[in-house]
C-alpha positions as a Markdown table, in Angstrom:
| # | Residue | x | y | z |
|---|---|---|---|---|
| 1 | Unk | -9.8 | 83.5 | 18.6 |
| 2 | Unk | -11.5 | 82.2 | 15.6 |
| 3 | Unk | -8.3 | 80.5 | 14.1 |
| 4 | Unk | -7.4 | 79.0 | 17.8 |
| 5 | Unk | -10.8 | 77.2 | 17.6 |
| 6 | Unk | -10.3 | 76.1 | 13.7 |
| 7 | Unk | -6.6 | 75.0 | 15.1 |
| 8 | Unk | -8.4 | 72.7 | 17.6 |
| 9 | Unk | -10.9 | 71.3 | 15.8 |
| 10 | Unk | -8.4 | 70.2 | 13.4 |
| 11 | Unk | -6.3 | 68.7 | 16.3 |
| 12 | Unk | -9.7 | 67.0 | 17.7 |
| 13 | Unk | -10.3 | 65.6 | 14.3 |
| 14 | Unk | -6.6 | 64.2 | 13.8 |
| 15 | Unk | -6.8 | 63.2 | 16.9 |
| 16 | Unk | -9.9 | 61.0 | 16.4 |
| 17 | Unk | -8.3 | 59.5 | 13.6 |
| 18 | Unk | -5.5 | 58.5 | 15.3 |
| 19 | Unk | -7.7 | 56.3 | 17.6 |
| 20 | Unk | -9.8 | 55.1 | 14.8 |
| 21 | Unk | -6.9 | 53.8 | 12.9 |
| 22 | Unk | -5.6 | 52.5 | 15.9 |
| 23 | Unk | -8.6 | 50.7 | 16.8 |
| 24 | Unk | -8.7 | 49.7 | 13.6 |
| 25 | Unk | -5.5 | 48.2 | 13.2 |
| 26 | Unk | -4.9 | 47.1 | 16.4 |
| 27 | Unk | -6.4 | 43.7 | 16.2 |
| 28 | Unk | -4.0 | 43.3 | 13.0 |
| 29 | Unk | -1.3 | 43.9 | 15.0 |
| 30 | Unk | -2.2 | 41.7 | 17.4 |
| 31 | Unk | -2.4 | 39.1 | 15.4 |
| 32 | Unk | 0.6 | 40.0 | 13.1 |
| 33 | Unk | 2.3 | 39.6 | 16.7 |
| 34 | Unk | 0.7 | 36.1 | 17.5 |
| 35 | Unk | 1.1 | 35.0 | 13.8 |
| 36 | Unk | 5.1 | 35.6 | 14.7 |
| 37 | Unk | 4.9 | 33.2 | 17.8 |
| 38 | Unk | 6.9 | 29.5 | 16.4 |
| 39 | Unk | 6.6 | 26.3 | 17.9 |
| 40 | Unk | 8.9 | 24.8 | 20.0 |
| 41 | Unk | 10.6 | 22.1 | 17.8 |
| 42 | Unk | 14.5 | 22.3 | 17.4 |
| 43 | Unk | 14.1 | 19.3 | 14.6 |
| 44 | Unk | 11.3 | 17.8 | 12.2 |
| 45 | Unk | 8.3 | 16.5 | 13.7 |
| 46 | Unk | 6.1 | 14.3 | 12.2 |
| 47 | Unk | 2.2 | 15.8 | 13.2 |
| 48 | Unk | -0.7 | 13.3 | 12.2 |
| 49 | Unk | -4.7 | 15.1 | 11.9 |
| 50 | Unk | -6.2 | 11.9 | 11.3 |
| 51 | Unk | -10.2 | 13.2 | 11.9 |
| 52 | Unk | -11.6 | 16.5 | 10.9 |
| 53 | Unk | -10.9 | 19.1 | 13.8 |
| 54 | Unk | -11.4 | 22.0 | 15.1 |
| 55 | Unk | -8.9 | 24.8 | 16.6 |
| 56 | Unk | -9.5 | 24.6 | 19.2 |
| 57 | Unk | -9.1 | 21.2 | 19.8 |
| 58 | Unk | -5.7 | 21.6 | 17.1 |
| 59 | Unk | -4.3 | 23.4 | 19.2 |
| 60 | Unk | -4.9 | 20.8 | 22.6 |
| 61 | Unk | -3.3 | 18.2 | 20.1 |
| 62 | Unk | -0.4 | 20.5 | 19.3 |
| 63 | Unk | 0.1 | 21.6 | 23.0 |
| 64 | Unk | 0.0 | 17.9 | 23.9 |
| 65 | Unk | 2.7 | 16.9 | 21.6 |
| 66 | Unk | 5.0 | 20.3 | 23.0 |
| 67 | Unk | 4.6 | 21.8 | 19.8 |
| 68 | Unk | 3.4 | 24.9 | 20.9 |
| 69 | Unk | 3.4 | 26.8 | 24.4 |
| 70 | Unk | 1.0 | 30.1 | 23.5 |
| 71 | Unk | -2.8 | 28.2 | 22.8 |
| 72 | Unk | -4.0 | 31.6 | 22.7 |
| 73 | Unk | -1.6 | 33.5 | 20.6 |
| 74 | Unk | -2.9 | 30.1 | 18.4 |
| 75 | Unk | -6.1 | 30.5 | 18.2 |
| 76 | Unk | -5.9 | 34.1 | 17.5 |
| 77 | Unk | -4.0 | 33.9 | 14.2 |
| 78 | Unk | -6.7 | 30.5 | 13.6 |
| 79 | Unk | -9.9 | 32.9 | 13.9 |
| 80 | Unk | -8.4 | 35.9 | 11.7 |
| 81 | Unk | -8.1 | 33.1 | 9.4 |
| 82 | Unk | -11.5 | 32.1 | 9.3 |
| 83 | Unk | -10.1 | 28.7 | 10.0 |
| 84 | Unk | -12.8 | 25.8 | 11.1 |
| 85 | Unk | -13.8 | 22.3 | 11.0 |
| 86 | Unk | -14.6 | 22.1 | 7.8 |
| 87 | Unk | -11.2 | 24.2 | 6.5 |
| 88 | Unk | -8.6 | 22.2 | 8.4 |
| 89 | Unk | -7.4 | 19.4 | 6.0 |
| 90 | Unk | -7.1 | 15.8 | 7.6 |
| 91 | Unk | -3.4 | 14.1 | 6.6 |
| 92 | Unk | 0.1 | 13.9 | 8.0 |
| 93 | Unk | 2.2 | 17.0 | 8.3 |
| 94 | Unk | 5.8 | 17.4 | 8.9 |
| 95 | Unk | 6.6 | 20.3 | 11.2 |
| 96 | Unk | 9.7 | 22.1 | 10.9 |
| 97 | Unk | 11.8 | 23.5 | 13.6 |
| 98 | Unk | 10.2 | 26.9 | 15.0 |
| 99 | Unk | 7.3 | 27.1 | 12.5 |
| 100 | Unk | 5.9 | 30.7 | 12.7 |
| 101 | Unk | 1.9 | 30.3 | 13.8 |
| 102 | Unk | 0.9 | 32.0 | 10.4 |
| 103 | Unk | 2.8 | 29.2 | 8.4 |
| 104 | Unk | 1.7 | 26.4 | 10.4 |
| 105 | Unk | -2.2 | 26.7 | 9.9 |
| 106 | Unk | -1.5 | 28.0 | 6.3 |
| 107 | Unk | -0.1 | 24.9 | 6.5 |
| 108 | Unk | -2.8 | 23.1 | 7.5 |
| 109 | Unk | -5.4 | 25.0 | 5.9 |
| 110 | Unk | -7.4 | 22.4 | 2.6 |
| 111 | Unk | -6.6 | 24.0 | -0.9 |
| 112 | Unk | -8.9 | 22.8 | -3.7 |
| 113 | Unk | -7.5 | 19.6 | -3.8 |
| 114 | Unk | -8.9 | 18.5 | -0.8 |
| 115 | Unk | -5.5 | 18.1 | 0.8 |
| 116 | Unk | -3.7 | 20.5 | 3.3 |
| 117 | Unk | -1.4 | 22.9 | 1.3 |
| 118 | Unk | 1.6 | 21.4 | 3.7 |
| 119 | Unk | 0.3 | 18.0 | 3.8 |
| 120 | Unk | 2.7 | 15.5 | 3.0 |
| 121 | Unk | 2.2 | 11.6 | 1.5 |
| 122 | Unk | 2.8 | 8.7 | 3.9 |
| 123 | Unk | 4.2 | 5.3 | 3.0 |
| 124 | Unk | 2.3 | 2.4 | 1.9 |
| 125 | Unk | 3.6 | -1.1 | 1.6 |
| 126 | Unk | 1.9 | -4.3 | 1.1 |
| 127 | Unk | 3.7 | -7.1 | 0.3 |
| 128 | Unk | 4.0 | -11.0 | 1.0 |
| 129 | Unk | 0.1 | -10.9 | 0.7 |
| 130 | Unk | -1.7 | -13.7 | 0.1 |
| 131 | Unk | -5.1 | -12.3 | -0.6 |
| 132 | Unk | -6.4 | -8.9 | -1.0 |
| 133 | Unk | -8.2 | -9.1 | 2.4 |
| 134 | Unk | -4.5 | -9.2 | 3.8 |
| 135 | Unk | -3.2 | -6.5 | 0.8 |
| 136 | Unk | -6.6 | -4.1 | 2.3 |
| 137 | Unk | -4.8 | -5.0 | 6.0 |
| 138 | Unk | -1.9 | -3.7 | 5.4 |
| 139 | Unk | -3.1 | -0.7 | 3.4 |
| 140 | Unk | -5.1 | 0.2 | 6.4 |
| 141 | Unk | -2.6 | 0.2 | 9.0 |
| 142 | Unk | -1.0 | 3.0 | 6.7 |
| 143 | Unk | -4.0 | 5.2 | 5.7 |
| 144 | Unk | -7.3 | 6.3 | 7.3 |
| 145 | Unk | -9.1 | 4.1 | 5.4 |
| 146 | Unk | -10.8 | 1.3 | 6.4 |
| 147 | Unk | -10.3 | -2.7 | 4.9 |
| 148 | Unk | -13.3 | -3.3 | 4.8 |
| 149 | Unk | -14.7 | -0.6 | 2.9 |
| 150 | Unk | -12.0 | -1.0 | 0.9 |
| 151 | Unk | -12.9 | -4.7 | 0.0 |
| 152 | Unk | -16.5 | -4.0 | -0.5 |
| 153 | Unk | -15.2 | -1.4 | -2.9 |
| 154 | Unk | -12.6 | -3.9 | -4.7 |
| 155 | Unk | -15.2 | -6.6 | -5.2 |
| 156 | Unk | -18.7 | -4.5 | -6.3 |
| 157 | Unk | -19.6 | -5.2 | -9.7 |
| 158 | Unk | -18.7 | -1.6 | -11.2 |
| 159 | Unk | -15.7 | -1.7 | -9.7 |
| 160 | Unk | -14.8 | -4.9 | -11.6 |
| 161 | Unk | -16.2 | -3.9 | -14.7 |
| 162 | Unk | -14.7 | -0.7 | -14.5 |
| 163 | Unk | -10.8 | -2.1 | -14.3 |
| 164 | Unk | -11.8 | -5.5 | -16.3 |
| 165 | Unk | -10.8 | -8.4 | -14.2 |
| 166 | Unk | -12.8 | -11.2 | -12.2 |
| 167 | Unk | -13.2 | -11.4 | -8.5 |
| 168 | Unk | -10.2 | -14.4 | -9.1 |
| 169 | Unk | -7.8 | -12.2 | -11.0 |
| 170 | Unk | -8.4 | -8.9 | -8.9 |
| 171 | Unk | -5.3 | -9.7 | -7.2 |
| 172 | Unk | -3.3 | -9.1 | -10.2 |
| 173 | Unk | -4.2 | -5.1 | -10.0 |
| 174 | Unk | -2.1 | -5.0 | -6.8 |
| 175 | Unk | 2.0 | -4.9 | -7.4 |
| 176 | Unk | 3.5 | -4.9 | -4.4 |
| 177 | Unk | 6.0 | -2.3 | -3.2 |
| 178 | Unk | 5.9 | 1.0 | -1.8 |
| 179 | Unk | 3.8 | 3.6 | -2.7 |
| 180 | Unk | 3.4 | 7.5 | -1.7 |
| 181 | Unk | -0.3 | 8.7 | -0.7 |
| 182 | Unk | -1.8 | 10.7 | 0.8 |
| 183 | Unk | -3.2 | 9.8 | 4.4 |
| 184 | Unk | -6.7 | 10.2 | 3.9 |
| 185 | Unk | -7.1 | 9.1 | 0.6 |
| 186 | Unk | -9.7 | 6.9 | -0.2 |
| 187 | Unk | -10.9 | 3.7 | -1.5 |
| 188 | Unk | -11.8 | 4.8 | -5.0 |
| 189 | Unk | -8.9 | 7.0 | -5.3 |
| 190 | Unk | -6.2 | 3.9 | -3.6 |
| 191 | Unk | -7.7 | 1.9 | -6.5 |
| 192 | Unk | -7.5 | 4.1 | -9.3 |
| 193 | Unk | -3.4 | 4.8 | -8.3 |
| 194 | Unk | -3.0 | 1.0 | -8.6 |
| 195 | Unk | -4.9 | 1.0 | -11.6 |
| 196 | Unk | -2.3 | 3.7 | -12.7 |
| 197 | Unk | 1.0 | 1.6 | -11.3 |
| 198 | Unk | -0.4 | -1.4 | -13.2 |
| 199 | Unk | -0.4 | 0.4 | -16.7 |
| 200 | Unk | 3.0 | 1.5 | -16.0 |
| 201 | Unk | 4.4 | -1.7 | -15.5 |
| 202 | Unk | 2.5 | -3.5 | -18.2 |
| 203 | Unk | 4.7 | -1.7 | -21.2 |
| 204 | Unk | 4.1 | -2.9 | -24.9 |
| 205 | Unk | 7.6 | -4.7 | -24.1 |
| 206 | Unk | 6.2 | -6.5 | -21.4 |
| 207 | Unk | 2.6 | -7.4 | -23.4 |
| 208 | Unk | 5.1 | -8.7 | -26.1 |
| 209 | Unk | 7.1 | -11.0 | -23.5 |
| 210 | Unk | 3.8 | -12.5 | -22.3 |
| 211 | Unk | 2.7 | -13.0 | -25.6 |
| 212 | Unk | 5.8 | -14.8 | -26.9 |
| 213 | Unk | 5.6 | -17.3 | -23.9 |
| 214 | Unk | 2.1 | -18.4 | -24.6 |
| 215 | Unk | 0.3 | -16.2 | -22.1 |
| 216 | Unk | -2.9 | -14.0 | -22.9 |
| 217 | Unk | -3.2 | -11.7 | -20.5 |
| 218 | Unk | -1.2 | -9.9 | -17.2 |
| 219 | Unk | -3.5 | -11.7 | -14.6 |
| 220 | Unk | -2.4 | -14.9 | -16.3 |
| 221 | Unk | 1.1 | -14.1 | -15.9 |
| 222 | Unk | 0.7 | -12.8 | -11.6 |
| 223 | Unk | -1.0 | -16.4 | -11.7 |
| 224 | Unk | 1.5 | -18.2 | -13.0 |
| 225 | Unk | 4.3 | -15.6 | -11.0 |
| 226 | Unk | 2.2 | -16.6 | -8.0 |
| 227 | Unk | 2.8 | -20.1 | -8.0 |
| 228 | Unk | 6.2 | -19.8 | -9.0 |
| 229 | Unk | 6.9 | -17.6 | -6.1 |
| 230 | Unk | 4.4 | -19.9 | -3.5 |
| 231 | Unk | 7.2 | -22.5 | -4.5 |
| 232 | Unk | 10.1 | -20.7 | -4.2 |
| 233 | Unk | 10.2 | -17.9 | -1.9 |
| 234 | Unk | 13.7 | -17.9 | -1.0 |
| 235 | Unk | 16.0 | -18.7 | -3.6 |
| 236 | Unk | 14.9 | -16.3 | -6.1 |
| 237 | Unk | 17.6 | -17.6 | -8.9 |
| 238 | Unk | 15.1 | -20.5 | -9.0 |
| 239 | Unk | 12.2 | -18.5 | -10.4 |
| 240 | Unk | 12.7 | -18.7 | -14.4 |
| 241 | Unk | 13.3 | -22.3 | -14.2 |
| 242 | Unk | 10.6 | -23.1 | -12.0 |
| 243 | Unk | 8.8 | -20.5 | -14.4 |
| 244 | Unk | 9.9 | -22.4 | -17.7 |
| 245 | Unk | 8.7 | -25.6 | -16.2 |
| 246 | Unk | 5.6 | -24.5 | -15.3 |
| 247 | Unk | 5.3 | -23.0 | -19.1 |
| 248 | Unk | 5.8 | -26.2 | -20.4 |
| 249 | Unk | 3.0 | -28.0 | -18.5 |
| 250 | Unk | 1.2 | -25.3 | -20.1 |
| 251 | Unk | 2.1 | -25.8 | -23.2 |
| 252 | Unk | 1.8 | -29.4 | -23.4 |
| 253 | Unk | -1.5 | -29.4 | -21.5 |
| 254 | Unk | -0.1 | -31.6 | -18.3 |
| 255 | Unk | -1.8 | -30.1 | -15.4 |
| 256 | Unk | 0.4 | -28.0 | -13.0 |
| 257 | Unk | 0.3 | -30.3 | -10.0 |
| 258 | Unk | 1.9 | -27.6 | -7.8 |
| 259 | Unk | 1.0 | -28.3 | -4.2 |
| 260 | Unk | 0.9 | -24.4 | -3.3 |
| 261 | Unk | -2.3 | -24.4 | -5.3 |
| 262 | Unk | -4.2 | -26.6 | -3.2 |
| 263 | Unk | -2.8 | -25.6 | -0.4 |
| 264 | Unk | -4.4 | -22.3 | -1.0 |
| 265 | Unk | -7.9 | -24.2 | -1.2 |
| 266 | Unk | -7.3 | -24.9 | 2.2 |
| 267 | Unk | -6.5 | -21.0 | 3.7 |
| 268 | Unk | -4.3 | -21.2 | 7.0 |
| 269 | Unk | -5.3 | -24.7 | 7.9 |
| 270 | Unk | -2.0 | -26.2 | 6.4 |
| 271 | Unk | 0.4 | -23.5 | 7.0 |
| 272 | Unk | 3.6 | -25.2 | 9.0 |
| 273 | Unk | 2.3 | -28.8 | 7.8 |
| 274 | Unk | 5.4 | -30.1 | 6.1 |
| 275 | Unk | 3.6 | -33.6 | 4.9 |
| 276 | Unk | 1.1 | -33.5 | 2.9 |
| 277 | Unk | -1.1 | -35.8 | 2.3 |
| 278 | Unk | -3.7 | -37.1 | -0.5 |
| 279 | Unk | -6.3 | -36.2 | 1.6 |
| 280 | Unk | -4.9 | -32.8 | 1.1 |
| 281 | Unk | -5.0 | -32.7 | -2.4 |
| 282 | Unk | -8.1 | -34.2 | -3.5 |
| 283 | Unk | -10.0 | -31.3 | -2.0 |
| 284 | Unk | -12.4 | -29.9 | -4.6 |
| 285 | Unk | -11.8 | -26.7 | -5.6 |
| 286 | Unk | -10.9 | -24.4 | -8.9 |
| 287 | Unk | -7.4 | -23.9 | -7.3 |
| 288 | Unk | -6.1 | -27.3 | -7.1 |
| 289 | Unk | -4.3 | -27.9 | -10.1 |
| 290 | Unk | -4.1 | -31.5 | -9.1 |
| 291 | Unk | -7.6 | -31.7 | -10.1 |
| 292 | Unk | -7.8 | -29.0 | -12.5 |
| 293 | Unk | -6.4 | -28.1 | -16.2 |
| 294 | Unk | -3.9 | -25.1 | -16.7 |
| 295 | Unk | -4.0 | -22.1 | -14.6 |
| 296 | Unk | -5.9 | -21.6 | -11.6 |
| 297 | Unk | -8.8 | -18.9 | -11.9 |
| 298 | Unk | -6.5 | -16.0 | -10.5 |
| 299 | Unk | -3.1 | -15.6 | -8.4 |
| 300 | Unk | -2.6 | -17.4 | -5.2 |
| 301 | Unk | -1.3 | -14.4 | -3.7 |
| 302 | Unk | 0.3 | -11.0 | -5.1 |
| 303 | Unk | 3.8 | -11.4 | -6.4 |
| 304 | Unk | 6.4 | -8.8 | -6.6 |
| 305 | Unk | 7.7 | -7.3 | -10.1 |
| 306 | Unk | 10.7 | -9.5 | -9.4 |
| 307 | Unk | 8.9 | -12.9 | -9.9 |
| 308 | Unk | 6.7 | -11.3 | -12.8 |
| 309 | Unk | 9.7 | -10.6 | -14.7 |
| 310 | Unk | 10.9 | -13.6 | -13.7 |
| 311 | Unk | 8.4 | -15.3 | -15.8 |
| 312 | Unk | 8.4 | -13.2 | -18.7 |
| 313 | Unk | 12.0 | -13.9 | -19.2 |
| 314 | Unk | 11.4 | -17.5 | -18.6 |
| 315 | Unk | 14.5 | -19.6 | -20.5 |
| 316 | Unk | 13.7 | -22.7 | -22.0 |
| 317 | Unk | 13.9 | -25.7 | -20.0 |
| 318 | Unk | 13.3 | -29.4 | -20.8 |
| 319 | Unk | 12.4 | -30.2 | -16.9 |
| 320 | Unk | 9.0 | -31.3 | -16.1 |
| 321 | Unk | 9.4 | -32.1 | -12.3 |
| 322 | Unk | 10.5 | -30.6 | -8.9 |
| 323 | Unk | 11.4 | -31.7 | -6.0 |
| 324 | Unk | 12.7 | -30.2 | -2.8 |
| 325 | Unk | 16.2 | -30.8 | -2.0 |
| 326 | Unk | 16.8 | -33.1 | 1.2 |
| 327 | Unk | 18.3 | -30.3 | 3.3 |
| 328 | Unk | 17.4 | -27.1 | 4.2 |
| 329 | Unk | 18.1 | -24.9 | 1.8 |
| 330 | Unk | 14.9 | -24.8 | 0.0 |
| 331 | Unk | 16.1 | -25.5 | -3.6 |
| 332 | Unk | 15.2 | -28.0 | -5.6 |
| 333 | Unk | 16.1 | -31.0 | -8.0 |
| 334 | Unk | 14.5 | -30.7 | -11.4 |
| 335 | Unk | 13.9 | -33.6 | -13.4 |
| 336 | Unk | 12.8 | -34.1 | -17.2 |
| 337 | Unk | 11.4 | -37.6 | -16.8 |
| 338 | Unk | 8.8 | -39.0 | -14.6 |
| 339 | Unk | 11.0 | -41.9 | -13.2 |
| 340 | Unk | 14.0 | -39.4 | -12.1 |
| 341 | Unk | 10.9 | -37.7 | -10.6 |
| 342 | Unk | 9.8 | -40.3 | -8.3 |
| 343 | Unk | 13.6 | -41.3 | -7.4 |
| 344 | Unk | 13.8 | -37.6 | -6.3 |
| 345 | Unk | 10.6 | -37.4 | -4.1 |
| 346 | Unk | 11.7 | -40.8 | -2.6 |
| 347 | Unk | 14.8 | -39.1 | -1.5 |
| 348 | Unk | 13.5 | -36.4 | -0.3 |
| 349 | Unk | 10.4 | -38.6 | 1.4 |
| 350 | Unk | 13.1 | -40.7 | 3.9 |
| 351 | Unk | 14.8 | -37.3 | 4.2 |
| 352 | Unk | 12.0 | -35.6 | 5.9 |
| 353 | Unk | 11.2 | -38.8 | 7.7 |
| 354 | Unk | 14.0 | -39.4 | 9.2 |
| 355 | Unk | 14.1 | -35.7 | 10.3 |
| 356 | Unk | 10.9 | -35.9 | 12.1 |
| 357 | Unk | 12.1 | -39.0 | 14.0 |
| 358 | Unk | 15.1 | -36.8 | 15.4 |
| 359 | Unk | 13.1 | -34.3 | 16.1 |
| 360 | Unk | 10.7 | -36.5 | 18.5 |
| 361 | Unk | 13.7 | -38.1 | 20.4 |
């Protein structure tokens, strides 16, 4: 009788240890089974977060976009995780077909970087800017990052004296093309990765090519590149003569007398205004090169590598003088003397007027 009762206490206590590792583990289970639940995507999706968020409300975005079917199963695997707020990392995602839960907000879970461990970069393209106002436009339409605090970051004092350059030759810092970041990264980091892309592309070859065509210093070069391209934004087999001609105004101390640069004196005012007039180009300001010496201050707007090489690799030219073709093709005729000049712009003068006359018939 004795060993019957010792036989069921042991049974009683196995027994209770049974439920108390089940207890135990049940939950796990649980959530090892929702953590096995996928989404219901059969190809990549793209999956923006672009404020902080919580899981709840995750998991209303993700059911929205028929991502996922099982909220519950969702939030489940999110709460074993710890997952909040603060934890879930802002940025653009790229879902795979039938994600399991567990991967997903591992996924989208911020490592010590800041960024989610599955977070991917975005995109970002500026070009055909004329100002970094538009450049901080563009940049914001890809990133959460708003212009304006951008701009107020671009033009503070430390900023400036950080990356050595004037308000007027800021613009150089930007080379336009098309860069990888992250979605939410910000102002200060945006400018330091363009600080980084201009040191790449500013080689000791490159400082040697600016040198050797009389040039001091990159921002010099966008401004002259700047000019070239304001004149020539089509044909780009134009640029190193336009280029050359430009360098030997410079050299020679002629001023540049390049109507783009006034033109940008004006902003948008003359844009689509095909005669221009002296009106137009006696306006007072450290940009209009019919006014002023040499280069302007900074670049009329942010050229691409293209028209910078262009200018490094200049030939040399004997011309002086351009003049826009009378047609449409938007080249030029290039002249060495000021007389074949003025026989060119006459040309080109009754060209134009006769085809605003047929154009008002």
């Amino acid at each position: 009788m004795f060993k019957k009762s010792k036989r069921g206490i042991y049974l009683t206590v196995a027994a209770s240890l049974l439920l108390i590792v089940f207890l135990v583990l049940l939950p796990k289970l649980l959530v090892l089974w929702s953590g096995m639940s996928t989404t219901t995507n059969s190809e990549n999706i793209a999956f923006l977060i672009s404020s902080p968020t919580s899981p709840e409300a995750l998991s209303t975005q993700l059911e929205k976009a028929g991502l996922i079917t099982d909220k519950e199963a969702f939030l489940k695997v999110a709460s074993y995780k710890n997952l909040n707020k603060n934890r879930i990392a802002v940025g653009m995602y790229e879902i795979q077909p039938h994600t399991s839960f567990r991967t997903l907000l591992n996924g989208f879970t911020m490592n010590s970087a800041g960024n989610g461990n599955a977070e991917v970069e975005v995109p970002v393209t500026f070009n055909n800017c004329k100002t970094i106002y538009q450049m901080a436009g563009k940049v914001s339409a890809c990133l959460a990052l708003d212009s304006s605090k951008l701009i107020s970051h671009l033009l503070s004092g430390s900023t400036l004296t950080k990356y050595g350059f004037t308000v007027e030759q800021l613009p150089a810092l930007f080379i336009p093309n098309t860069y990888k970041l992250y979605y939410d990264t910000d102002e200060k980091a945006f400018t330091q990765r363009m600080a980084d892309e201009f040191k790449l592309f500013w080689t000791e070859v490159r400082k040697a090519k600016m040198k050797a065509i009389g040039l001091n210093s990159p921002s010099e070069v966008t401004t002259l590149a700047s000019i070239v391209y304001a004149e020539q934004s089509v044909n780009a087999d134009e640029w190193p003569t336009i280029a050359g001609l430009y360098l030997n105004r410079v050299r020679t101390g002629m001023r540049l007398q390049s109507d783009p640069t006034f033109k940008f004196c004006w902003g948008d005012k003359l844009d689509g205004v095909q005669r221009l007039l002296a009106v137009h180009r006696n306006i007072v300001c450290p940009y209009n090169t019919y006014l002023v010496k040499g280069l302007p201050p900074g670049p009329i707007n942010l050229p691409s590598t293209a028209v910078l090489d262009a200018v490094l690799n200049a030939p040399r030219v004997d011309y002086l003088y351009m003049c826009a073709k009378p047609d449409y093709s938007g080249r030029h005729n290039f002249a060495v003397s000021g007389a074949e000049h003025l026989r060119n712009a006459k040309v080109f003068q009754d060209w134009l007027g006769a085809e605003q006359k047929k154009k008002k018939r």
